[in-house]
C-alpha angles and dihedrals in degrees: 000000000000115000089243108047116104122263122206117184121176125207159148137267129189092294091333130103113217134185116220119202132185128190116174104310091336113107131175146162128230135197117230081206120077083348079262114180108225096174145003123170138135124237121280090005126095112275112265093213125052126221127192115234094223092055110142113221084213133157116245094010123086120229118257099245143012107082116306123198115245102198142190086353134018122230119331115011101223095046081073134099115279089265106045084046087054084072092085133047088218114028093181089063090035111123114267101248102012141273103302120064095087108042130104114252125200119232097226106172144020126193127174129180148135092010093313131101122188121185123186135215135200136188133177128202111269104239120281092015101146128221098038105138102233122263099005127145131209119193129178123203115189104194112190119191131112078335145030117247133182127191125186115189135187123202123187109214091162131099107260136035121276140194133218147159121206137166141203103235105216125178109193119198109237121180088229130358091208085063099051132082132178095227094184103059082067103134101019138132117254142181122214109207096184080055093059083276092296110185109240138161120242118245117214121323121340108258139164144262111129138340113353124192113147133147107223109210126197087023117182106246095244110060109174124204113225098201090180092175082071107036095244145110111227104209125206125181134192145223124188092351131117100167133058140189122231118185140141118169102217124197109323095037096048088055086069102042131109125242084005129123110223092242095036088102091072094063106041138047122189117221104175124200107231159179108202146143105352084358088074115142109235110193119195102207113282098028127122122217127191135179121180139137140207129244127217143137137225137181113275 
């Protein structure tokens, strides 16, 4: 077999189907359930996605790591904007994170060439799940070439108009969180959510130095990484996306995680491609969204 050919494994996990899939020297796992990516690294390099090791292949319960997908809202339901709030009859009872993340996704189509290979995934609401806007239509494409992409889109093949807010989860492996900084969200408006949600703007580089949970708004669409502790520059870059998350739970919050070794926060960061707040997706019947970003790493 050629180096370059793809490469589809399929196996189990614990109670969990996956999907391994090789390209060149590019390898990565994912989750028939939620379509959820666990890894994603290339051969002799540090991994891109982080995983915890005590990550549960579980069914019903997404993995801590890896990049989960927050669909059709993001968080808590009734921190969002009026429409995406009109989703659920009951924001307050709605699922943290969406409806997605444990369902089970169909891989509907491969397709490999010139060095590239692009798989698609599809999922449709189980019957009586409420809160599924009607007639809407998630889709994840995976590309792997020189870099690693996901798209999420959305299409509204309902009647009426509908709202929604959404984000990519990445956890990204650092060698030291105390030694990395996100330079390009210098200047922007933020929302810390561990301050009642206060707006600030952000000073020099994010750095840190506890607890981190914020909600970047007006984000440029390239953040790099700077994992200094490992000489490299982590780049993410976004499509149809103008927030971000940034959080990282550092040490007394990690004691009470799930799926989380007490130290593991040392070791991991999430930036989360988005669309929250004033960021909302609004879709007139018969229109597609899509958010996604690509993965790759340079030298520092």
């Amino acid at each position: 077999m050629a180096s370059d050919a793809l490469r589809i494994e399929r196996q189990t996990r614990d109670a969990l189907t996956c999907w391994k899939i090789g390209l060149g020297d590019a390898e990565l796992l994912v989750a028939e359930q939620g379509a959820q990516l666990l890894s994603y690294g290339r051969r002799g390099e540090k991994p891109l996605i982080w995983l915890s090791e005590e990550a549960a292949f579980q069914a019903g319960q997404s993995l801590r790591g890896g990049v989960p997908l927050c669909w059709p809202w993001f968080g808590d339901l009734s921190r969002n904007p009026a429409a995406v709030r009109d989703l659920h009859p009951d924001p307050a009872q709605a699922p943290f994170h969406g409806l997605v993340r444990n369902l089970p996704w169909q891989l509907e189509e491969i397709r490999s060439e010139d060095g590239a290979a692009t798989l698609e995934f599809l999922t449709r609401p189980a019957e009586g799940l409420e809160g599924w806007p009607p007639g809407l239509l998630p889709r994840l494409s995976l590309r792997l070439d020189g870099r690693l992409s996901l798209t999420l889109s959305s299409h509204n093949a309902g009647s009426r108009s509908l709202a929604l807010s959404q984000a990519l989860h990445s956890y990204l492996p650092v060698g030291d969180i105390a030694r990395a900084s996100i330079p390009a969200l210098d200047g922007c408006r933020y929302l810390d959510t561990l301050d009642d949600w206060a707006e600030r703007r952000q000073q020099g580089p994010v750095t840190f130095t506890g607890e981190t949970d914020r909600i970047y708004l007006d984000t440029p669409a390239l953040l790099e990484l700077h994992d200094h502790a490992w000489g490299r520059r982590i780049c993410l870059e976004a499509r149809g996306s103008r927030s971000a998350i940034v959080w990282n739970p550092w040490i007394d919050k990690a004691r009470r995680l799930s799926q989380f070794a007490d130290d593991a926060w040392q070791g991991m960061l999430c930036i989360e491609t988005a669309n929250v707040m004033d960021d909302a997706v609004e879709l007139a019947p018969g229109e597609t969204a899509a958010i996604g970003f690509s993965l790759w790493s340079e030298p520092l």
